[in-house]
C-alpha positions in Angstrom: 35.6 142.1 121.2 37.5 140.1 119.0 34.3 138.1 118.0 32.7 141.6 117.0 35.5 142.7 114.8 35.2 139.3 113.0 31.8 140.0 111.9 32.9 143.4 111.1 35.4 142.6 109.3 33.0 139.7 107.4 30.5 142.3 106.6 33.1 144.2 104.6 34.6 141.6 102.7 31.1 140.8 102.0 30.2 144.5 100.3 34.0 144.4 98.9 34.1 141.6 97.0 30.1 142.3 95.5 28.0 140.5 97.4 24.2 141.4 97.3 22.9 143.1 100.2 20.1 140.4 100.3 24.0 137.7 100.5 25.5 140.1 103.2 21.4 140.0 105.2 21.7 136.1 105.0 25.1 135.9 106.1 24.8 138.1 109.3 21.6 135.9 109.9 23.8 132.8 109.9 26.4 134.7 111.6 23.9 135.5 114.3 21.9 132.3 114.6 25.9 130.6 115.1 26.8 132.9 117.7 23.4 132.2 119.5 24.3 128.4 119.6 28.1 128.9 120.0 26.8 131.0 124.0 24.6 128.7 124.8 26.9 125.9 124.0 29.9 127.6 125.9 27.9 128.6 128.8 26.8 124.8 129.1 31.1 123.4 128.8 31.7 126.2 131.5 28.9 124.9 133.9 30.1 121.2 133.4 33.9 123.0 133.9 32.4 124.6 137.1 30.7 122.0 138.4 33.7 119.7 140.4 34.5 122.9 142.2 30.5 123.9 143.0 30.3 119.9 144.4 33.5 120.6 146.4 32.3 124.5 147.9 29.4 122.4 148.7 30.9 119.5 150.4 33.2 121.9 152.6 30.1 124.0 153.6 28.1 120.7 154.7 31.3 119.8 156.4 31.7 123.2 158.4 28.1 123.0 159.3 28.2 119.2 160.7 31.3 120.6 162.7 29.9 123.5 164.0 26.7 121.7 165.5 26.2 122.1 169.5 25.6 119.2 171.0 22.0 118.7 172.3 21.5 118.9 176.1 18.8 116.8 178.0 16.3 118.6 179.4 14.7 116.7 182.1 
């Protein structure tokens, strides 16, 4: 939210201050081409944040699955 009220707020200043419309266009097209690469570069640090605990829910779920094995009978 507070990310949308930034460039809310930008756009304003923009028109306040006399910008162009053609300035305010090319500064919400850098405003949008930043926020494209700022959520892919967050969801890429949260994945890397995430991924010690992913190894570990996986190591505990091999773990319960090797201790929950029957034993094999021999059927002769």
């Amino acid at each position: 939210m507070l990310e949308f009220l930034f460039v809310v707020g930008f756009f304003v200043m923009l028109m306040v201050t006399g910008i162009s419309l053609i300035g305010v266009l090319g500064a919400l097209g850098a405003l949008v081409i930043a926020a494209v690469v700022m959520l892919v570069g967050g969801l890429i640090v949260t994945a890397i944040k995430v991924l010690p605990w992913l190894l570990l829910a996986v190591a505990i779920v091999w773990l319960w699955c090797y201790w929950q094995q029957k034993p094999l009978r021999d059927y002769r």
